[in-house]
VOLO-207514 format. One record per residue: residue number from 1; residue in one letter; x, y, z of N, C-alpha, C in turn. Coordinates in steps of 0.1 Angstrom, whole numbers. Layout:
N
nr|rest|neast|nnorth|nup|caeast|canorth|caup|ceast|cnorth|cup
NUM|a|X|Y|Z|X|Y|Z|X|Y|Z
...
//
This chain:
181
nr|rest|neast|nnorth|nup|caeast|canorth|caup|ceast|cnorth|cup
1|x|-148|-58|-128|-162|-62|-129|-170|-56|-118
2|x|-181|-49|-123|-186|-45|-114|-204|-57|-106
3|x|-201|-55|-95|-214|-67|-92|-224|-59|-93
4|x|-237|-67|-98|-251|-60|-95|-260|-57|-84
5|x|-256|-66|-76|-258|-73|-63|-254|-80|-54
6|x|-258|-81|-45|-252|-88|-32|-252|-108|-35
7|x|-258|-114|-44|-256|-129|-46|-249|-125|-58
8|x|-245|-117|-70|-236|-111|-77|-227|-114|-72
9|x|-223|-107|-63|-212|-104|-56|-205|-113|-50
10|x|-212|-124|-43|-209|-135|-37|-206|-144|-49
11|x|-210|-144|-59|-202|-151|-74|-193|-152|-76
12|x|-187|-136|-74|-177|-129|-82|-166|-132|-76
13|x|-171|-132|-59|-156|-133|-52|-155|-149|-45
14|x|-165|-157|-50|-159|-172|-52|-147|-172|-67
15|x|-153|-162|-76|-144|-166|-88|-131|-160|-81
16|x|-129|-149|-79|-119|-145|-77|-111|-154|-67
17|x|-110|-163|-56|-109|-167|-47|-103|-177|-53
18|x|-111|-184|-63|-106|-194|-79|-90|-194|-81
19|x|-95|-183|-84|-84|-174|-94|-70|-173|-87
20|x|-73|-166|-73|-62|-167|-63|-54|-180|-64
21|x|-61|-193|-61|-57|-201|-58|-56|-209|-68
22|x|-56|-207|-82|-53|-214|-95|-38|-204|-94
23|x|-35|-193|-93|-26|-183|-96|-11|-190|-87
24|x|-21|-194|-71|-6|-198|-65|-1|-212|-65
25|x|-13|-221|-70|-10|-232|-78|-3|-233|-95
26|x|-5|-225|-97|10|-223|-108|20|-215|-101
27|x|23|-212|-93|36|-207|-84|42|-220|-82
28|x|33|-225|-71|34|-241|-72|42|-254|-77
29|x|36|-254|-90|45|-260|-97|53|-257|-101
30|x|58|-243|-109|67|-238|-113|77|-239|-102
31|x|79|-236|-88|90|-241|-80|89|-254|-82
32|x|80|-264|-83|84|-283|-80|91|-280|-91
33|x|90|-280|-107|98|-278|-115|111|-276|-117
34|x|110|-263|-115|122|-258|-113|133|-260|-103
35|x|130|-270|-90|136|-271|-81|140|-287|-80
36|x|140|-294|-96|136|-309|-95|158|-310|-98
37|x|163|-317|-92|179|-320|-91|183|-317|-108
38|x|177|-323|-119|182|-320|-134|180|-309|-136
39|x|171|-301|-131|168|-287|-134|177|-278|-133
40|x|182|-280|-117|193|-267|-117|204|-263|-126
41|x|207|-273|-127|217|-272|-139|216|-259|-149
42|x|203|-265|-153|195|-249|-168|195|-235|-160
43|x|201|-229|-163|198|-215|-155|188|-204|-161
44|x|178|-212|-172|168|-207|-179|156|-213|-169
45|x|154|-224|-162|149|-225|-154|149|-223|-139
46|x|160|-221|-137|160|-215|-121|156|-200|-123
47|x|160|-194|-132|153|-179|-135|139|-181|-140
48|x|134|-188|-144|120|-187|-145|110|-188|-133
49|x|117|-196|-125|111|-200|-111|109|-186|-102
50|x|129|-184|-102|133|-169|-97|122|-160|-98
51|x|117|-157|-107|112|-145|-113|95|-151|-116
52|x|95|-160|-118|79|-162|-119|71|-168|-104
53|x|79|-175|-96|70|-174|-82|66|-165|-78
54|x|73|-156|-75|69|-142|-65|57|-133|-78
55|x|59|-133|-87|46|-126|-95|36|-132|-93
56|x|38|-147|-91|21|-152|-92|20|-153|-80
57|x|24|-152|-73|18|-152|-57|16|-141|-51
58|x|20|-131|-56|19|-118|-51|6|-110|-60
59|x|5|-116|-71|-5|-114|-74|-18|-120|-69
60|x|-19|-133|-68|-27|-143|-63|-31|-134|-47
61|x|-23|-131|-42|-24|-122|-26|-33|-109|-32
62|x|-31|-102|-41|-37|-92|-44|-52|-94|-47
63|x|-57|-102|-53|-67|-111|-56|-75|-112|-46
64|x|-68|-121|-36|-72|-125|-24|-76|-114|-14
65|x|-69|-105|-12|-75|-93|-5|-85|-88|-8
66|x|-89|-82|-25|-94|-75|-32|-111|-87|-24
67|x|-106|-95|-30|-116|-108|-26|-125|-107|-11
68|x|-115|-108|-2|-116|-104|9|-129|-88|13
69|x|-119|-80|7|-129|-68|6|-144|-70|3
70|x|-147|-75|-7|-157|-75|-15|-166|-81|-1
71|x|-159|-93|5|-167|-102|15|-171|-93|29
72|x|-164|-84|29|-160|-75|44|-171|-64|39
73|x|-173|-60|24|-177|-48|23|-189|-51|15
74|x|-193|-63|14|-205|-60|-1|-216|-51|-1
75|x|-221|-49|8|-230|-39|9|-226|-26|7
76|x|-214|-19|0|-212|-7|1|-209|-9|-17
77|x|-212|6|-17|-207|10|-33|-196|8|-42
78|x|-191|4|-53|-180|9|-52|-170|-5|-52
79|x|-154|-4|-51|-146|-21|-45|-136|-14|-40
80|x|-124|-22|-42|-113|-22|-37|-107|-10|-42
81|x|-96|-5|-33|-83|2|-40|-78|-4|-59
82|x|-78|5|-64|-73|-4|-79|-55|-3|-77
83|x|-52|-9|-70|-39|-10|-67|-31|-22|-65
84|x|-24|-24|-65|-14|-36|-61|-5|-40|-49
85|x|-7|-26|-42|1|-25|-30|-5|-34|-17
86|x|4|-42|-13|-6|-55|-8|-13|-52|7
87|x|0|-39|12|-5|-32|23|-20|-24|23
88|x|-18|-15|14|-30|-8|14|-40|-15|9
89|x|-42|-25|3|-55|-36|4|-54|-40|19
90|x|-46|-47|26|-48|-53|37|-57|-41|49
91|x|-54|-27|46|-53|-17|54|-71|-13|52
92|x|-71|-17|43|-89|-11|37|-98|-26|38
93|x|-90|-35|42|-103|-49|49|-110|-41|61
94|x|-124|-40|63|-130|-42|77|-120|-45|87
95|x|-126|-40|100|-118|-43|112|-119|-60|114
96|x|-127|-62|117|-134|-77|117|-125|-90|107
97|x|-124|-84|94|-113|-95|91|-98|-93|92
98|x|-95|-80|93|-79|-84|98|-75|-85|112
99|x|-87|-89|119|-88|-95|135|-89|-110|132
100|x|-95|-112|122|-94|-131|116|-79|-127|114
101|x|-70|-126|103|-60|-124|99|-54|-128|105
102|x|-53|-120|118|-41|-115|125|-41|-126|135
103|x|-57|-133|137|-58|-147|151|-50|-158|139
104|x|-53|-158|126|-50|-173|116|-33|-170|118
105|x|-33|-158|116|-14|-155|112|-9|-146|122
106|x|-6|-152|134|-3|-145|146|21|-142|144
107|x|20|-129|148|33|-126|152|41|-139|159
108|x|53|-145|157|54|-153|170|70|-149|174
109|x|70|-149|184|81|-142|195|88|-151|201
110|x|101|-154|201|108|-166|214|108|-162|224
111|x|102|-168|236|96|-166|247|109|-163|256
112|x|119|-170|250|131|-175|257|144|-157|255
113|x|139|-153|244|146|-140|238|132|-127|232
114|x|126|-129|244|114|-111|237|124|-99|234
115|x|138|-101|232|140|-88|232|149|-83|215
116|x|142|-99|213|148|-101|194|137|-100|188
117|x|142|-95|178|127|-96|163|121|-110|164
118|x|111|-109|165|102|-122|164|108|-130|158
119|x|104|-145|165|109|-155|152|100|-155|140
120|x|89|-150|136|79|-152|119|72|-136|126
121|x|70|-130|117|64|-116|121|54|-120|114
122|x|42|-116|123|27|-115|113|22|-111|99
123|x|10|-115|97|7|-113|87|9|-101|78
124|x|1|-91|85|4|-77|78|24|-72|79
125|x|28|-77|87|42|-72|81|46|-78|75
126|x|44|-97|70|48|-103|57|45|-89|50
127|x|31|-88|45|27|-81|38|31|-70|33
128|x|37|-63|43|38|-47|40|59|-52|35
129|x|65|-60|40|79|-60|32|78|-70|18
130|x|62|-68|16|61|-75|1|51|-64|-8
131|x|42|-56|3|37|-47|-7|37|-40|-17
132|x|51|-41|-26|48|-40|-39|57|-50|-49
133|x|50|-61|-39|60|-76|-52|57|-78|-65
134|x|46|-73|-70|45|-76|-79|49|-66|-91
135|x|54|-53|-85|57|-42|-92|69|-42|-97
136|x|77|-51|-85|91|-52|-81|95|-62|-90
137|x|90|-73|-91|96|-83|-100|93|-87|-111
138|x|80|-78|-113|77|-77|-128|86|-66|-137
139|x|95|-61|-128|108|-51|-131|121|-50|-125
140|x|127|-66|-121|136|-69|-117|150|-59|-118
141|x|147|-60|-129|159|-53|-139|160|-38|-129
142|x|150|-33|-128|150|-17|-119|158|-19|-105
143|x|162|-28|-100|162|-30|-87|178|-36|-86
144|x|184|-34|-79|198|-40|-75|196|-54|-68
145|x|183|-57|-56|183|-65|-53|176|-71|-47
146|x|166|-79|-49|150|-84|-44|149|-98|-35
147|x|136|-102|-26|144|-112|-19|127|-114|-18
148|x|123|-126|-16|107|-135|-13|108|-139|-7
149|x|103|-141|9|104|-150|16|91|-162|17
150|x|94|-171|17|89|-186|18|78|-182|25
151|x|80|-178|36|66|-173|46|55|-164|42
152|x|60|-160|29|48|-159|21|35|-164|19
153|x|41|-179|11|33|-189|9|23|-192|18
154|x|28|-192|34|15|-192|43|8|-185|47
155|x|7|-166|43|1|-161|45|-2|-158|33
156|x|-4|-164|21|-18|-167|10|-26|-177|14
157|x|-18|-187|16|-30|-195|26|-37|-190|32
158|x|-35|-183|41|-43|-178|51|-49|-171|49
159|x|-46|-161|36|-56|-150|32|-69|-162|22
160|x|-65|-167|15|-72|-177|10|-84|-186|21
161|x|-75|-193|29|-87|-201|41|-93|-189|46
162|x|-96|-179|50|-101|-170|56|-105|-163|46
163|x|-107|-161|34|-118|-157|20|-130|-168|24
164|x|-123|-182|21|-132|-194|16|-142|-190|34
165|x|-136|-194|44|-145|-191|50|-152|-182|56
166|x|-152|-170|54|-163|-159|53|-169|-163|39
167|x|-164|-164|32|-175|-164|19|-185|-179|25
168|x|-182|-185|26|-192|-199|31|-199|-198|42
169|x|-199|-188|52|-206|-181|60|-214|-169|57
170|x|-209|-162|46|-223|-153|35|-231|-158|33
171|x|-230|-173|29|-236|-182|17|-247|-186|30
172|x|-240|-191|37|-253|-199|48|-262|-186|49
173|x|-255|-178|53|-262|-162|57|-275|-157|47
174|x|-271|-159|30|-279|-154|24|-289|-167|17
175|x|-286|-179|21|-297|-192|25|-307|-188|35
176|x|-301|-185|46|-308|-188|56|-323|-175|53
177|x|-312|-163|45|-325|-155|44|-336|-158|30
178|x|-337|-170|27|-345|-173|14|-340|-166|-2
179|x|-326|-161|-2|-316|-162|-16|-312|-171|-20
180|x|-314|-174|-34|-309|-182|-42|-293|-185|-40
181|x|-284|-196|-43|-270|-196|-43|-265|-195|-55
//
């Protein structure tokens, strides 16, 4: 969809932002489901979970970036990468928001051992060892062997709270200048 304008635009990527977060709320459930003690048993349901978490969240991230953009860039022509790769969305946000990003979803290091891989690696490198999840597991079958990590889940949060609030900071922004909401 292309926007017409700048309160356009600010529509579009509340919807999208929606959308994100309806996308990783059926992630959501589909793990409580699938992960309920009768469940496991069915191995028609642990493969649904398997195979349907990581699509809708990885999608829902894709969303969210794209979303992101829109809020980083509206005044410019044009949108996002038409891509899926979660890096190169992350990589085409403004400097300004993956400086938010990176303050919400900090690297964290054992102080006690700096000389090990972090204990939770930041945002963008969740990112970039998921940057093409949704490619990947919408084609399991291609691949010998695929892996999601949990820590996912909180850096869509984070790409999510950090949409919602730049976009609610537009909003005051294009109030304060006598624009309709």
């Amino acid at each position: 969809m292309e926007a017409k304008d700048e309160i356009d635009t600010h529509r579009m990527t509340a919807r999208m932002l929606r959308q994100a977060a309806s996308l990783n709320r059926a992630a959501e459930i589909l793990y409580q489901v699938g992960n309920k003690p009768a469940d496991k048993s069915h191995g028609d349901d642990f493969s649904a979970v398997f195979h349907g978490v990581p699509i809708l969240r990885a999608q829902s991230a894709e969303i969210a970036l794209k979303a992101l953009w829109y809020i980083g860039r509206h005044r410019e022509d044009g949108g996002p990468p038409r891509s899926h790769n979660l890096t190169k969305l992350h990589d085409v946000l403004p400097e300004k928001i993956q400086k938010l990003l990176v303050a919400a979803f900090p690297e964290i290091s054992d102080p006690s051992s700096p000389h090990l891989p972090p204990v939770r690696q930041g945002l963008r490198a969740v990112l970039n060892e998921h940057e093409d999840a949704l490619k990947q597991w919408r084609y399991t079958y291609e691949y010998d062997s695929l892996r999601f990590e949990n820590v996912f889940d909180e850096v869509l949060k984070t790409l999510m709270n950090t949409g919602w609030q730049l976009h609610t900071e537009w909003l005051n922004k294009l109030q304060a200048q006598g624009n309709p909401s």
